[in-house]
N, C-alpha and C positions, 0 to 999 in steps of 0.2 A: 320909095322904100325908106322905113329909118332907118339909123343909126342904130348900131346892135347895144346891148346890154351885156356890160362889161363889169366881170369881177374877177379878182385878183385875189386867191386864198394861199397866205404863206401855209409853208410848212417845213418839216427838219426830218425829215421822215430820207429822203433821197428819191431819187425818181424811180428806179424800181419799185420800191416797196408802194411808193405813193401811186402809181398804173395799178398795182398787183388790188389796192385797198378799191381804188375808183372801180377795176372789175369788179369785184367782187360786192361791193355794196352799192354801187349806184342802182339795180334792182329793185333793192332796198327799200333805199331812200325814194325814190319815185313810188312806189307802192303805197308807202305811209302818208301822200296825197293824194285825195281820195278823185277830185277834179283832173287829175294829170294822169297821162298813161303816156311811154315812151311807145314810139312806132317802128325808131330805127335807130341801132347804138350801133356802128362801124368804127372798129379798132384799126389803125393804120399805126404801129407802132408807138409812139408817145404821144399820139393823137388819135381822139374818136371824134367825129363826126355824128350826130343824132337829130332825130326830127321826133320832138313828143306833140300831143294833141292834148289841148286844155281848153274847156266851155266851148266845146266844137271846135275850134280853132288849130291850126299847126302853126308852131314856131321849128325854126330849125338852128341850128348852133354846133360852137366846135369848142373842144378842149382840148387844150394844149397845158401838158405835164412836163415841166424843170423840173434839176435836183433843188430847188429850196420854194416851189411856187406850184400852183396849180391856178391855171389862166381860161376862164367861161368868157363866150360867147355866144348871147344869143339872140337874133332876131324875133322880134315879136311882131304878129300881123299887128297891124292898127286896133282893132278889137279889143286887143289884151294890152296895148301899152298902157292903158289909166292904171293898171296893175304892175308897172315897171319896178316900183321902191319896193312894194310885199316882194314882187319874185325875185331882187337882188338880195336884200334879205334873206327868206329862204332859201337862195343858194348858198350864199355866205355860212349861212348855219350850221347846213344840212354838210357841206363842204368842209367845214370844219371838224364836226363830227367825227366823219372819217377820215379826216387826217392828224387827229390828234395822236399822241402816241399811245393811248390803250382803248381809242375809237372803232379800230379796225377789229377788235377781238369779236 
């Protein structure tokens, strides 16, 4: 198995509000990729746990929400790691997005 995919997205938001935005827009944000469909988003209080499916393939991953940070993990099958930099990337982005302070609106 690899080594997961690891990004680190600051933020100033506090950790409530930053849970409150990831609810509410990771939906979102997965949808406006058109290859990617999430399978499984489990909330465990400032952590979810999900398994999405991308060019047939499952990755699975965990977020974990501080007051000044929001912290991805995700393993990617063998398949999908030549796409490692795009999908750290696109989380970073897309992660940012929603944590900006007029992102979440």
């Amino acid at each position: 198995m690899s080594a997961p995919l690891v990004v680190s997205i600051p933020h100033r938001l506090g950790r409530e509000e930053a849970v409150r935005r990831l609810k509410t827009g990771l939906g979102r944000a997965a949808a406006s990729i058109p290859v990617m469909q999430v399978e499984e988003e489990r909330w465990n209080g400032d952590s979810m746990s999900f398994r999405i499916r991308a060019l047939g393939q499952i990755a699975s991953g965990q977020v974990d929400v501080a007051d000044d940070h929001v912290k991805v993990e995700v393993v990617l099958p063998w398949l999908l790691q030549r796409f490692a930099e795009m999908a750290q990337a696109t989380i970073r982005k897309r992660g940012q997005l929603l944590l900006t302070k007029d992102g979440g609106k």
